[in-house]
C-alpha positions as CSV (number, residue, x, y, z in Angstrom):
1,X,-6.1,-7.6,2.0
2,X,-6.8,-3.9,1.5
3,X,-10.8,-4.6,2.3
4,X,-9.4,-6.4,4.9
5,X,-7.3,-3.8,6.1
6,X,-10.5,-1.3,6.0
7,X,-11.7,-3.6,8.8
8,X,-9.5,-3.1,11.2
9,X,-8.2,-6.9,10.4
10,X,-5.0,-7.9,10.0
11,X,-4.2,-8.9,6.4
12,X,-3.5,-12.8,5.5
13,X,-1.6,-11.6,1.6
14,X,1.6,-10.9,1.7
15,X,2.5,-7.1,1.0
16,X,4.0,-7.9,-2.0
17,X,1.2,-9.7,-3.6
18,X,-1.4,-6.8,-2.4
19,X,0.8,-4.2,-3.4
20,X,1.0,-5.7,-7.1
21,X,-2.7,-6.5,-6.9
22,X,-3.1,-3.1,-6.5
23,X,-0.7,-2.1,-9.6
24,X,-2.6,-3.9,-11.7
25,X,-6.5,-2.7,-10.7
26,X,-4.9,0.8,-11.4
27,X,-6.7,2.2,-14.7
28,X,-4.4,2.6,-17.6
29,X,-3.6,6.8,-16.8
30,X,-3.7,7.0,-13.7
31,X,-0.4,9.0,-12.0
32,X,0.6,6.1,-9.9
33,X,2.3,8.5,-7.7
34,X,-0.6,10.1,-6.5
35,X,-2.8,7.3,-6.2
36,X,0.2,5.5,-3.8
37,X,0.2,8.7,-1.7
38,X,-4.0,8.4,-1.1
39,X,-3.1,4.8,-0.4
40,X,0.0,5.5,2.2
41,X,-2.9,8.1,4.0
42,X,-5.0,5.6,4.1
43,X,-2.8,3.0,5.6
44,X,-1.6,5.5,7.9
45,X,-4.3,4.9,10.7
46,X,-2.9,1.4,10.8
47,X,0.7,2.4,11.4
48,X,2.6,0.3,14.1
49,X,-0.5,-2.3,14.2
50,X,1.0,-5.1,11.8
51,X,4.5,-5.3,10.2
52,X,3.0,-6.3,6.8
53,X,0.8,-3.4,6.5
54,X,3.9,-1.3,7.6
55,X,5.8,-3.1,4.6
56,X,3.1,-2.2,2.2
57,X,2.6,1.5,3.6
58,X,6.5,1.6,2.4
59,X,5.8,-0.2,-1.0
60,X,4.0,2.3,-1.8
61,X,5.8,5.4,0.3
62,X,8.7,4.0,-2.3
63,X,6.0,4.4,-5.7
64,X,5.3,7.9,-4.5
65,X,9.1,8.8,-4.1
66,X,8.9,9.4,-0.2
67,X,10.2,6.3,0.6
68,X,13.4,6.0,-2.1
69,X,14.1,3.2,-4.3
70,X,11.9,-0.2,-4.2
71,X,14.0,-2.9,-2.9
């Protein structure tokens, strides 16, 4: 969904799914923290477009700790 995304396309995975997808490409290290903030920038152009890539913007506002608690 994320090179979907890139596109300009609306995603057809479920925020959840791309959002663990993207947990698990993450190399063994990396400060998940930071890496969800370049993510939330990136998904920021899209903001207000589609309410699944506003759901995964906050999946991963929520990994940073700008978003509180996952729920």
């Amino acid at each position: 969904m994320l090179a979907t995304i890139n596109n300009g396309l609306s995603g057809t995975g479920k925020p959840e799914s791309v959002f663990i997808s993207w947990l698990l490409w993450q190399p063994r290290g990396a400060d998940l923290a930071v890496e969800a903030l370049k993510e939330m920038q990136k998904l920021s152009r899209y903001e207000g477009s589609d309410p699944d890539i506003a759901r995964l913007r906050s999946l991963f506002a929520s990994l940073a700790g700008a978003d509180g608690p996952l729920h």
